[in-house]
C-alpha positions in Angstrom: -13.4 23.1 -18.9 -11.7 20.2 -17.4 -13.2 18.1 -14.6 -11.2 19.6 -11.7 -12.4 22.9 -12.6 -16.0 21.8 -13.0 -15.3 20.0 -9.5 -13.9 22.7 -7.4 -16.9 24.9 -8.7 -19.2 22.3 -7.6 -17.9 21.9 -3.9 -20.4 22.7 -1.2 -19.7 25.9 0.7 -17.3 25.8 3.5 -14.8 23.1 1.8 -12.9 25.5 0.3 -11.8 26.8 3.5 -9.7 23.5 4.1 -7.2 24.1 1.3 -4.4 25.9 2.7 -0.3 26.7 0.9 0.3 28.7 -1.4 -1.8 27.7 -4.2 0.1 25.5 -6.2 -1.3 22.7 -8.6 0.1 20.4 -5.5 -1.0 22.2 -2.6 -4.6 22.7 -4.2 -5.1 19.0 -5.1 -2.9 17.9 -2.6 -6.2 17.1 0.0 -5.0 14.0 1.6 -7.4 10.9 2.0 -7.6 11.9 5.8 -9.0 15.6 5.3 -11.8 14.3 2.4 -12.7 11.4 4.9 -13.1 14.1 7.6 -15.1 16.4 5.1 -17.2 13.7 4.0 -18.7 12.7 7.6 -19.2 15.8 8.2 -21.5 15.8 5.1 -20.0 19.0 3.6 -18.6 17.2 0.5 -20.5 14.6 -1.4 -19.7 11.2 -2.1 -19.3 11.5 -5.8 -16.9 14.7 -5.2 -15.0 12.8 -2.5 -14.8 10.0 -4.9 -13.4 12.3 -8.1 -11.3 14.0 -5.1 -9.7 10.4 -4.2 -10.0 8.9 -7.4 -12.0 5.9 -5.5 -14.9 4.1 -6.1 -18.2 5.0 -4.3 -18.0 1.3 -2.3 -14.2 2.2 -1.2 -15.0 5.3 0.4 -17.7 4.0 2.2 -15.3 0.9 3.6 -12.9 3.7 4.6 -15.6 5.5 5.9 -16.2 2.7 7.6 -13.2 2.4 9.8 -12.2 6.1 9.9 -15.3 6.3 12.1 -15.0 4.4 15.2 -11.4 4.8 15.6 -10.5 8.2 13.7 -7.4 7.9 11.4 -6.2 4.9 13.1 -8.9 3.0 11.5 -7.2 3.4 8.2 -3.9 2.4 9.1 -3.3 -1.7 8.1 -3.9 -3.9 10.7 -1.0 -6.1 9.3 1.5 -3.6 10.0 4.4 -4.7 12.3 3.2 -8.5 11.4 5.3 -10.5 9.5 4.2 -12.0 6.1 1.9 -15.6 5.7 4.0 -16.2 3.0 7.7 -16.0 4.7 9.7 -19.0 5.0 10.9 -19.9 8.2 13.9 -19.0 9.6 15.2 -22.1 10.3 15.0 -23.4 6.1 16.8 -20.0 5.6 19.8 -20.5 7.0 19.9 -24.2 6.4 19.8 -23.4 2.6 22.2 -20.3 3.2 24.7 -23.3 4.4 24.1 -25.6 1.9 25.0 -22.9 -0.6 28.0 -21.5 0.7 29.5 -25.5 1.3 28.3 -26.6 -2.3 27.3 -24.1 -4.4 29.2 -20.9 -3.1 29.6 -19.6 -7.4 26.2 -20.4 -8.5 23.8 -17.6 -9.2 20.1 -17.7 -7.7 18.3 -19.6 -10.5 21.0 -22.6 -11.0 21.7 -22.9 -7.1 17.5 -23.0 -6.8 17.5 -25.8 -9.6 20.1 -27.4 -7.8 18.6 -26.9 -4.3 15.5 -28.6 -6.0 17.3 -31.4 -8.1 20.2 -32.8 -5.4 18.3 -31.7 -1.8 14.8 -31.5 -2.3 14.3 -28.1 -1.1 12.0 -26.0 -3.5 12.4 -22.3 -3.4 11.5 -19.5 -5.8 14.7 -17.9 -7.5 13.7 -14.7 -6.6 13.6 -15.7 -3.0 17.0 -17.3 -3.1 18.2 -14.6 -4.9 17.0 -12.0 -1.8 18.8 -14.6 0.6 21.9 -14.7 -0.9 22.1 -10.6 -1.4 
């Protein structure tokens, strides 16, 4: 018997009724993280279940449990979203380096214009970085 099986057999009463479709593989396993988060305040699923549910580890769930309570599902949305990165270069560097490539080294690919950059100007940048600003 797998695991699932032995799971959905083990679910208190009353879960059940949340699974709605048609009952395909999808639409039976398909519980998102929102409606086991819900289930699981509620106490009618346990936290191992939720956990083999989520595939999450027992302190996970209860960090997400954590902020799903106060503020509902907009606790588990990122509070970085709509932020820019820590990591971005400024804007200003970009577009100086942008001109110093299309005046010097307008043929060179994103490693060997970096070396460059690095060798000649003093400006070090990742290649992969360069190679983003130059698409």
């Amino acid at each position: 018997m797998s695991p699932l099986c032995h799971l959905q057999m083990t679910l208190p009463g009353g879960f059940q009724e949340g699974v709605k479709g048609d009952g395909s593989a999808d639409e039976r396993w398909g519980l998102t993280q929102l409606e086991v988060l819900r289930d699981l305040d509620q106490r009618r699923l346990t936290t191992e279940a939720a956990g083999q549910l989520l595939g999450l580890e027992r302190r996970r769930l209860f960090r997400l449990l954590k902020a799903y309570r106060p503020a509902g599902p907009a606790g588990l949305i990122s509070k970085r979203r709509g932020h820019r990165s820590n990591r971005r270069k400024p804007e200003a560097l970009r577009k100086a380096v942008l001109a110093i490539i299309r005046e010097w080294y307008w043929d060179f690919g994103p490693t060997l214009a970096a070396e460059k950059l690095r060798e000649v100007h003093g400006i070090t940048l990742g290649r992969e970085t360069l190679r983003l600003w130059m698409i």
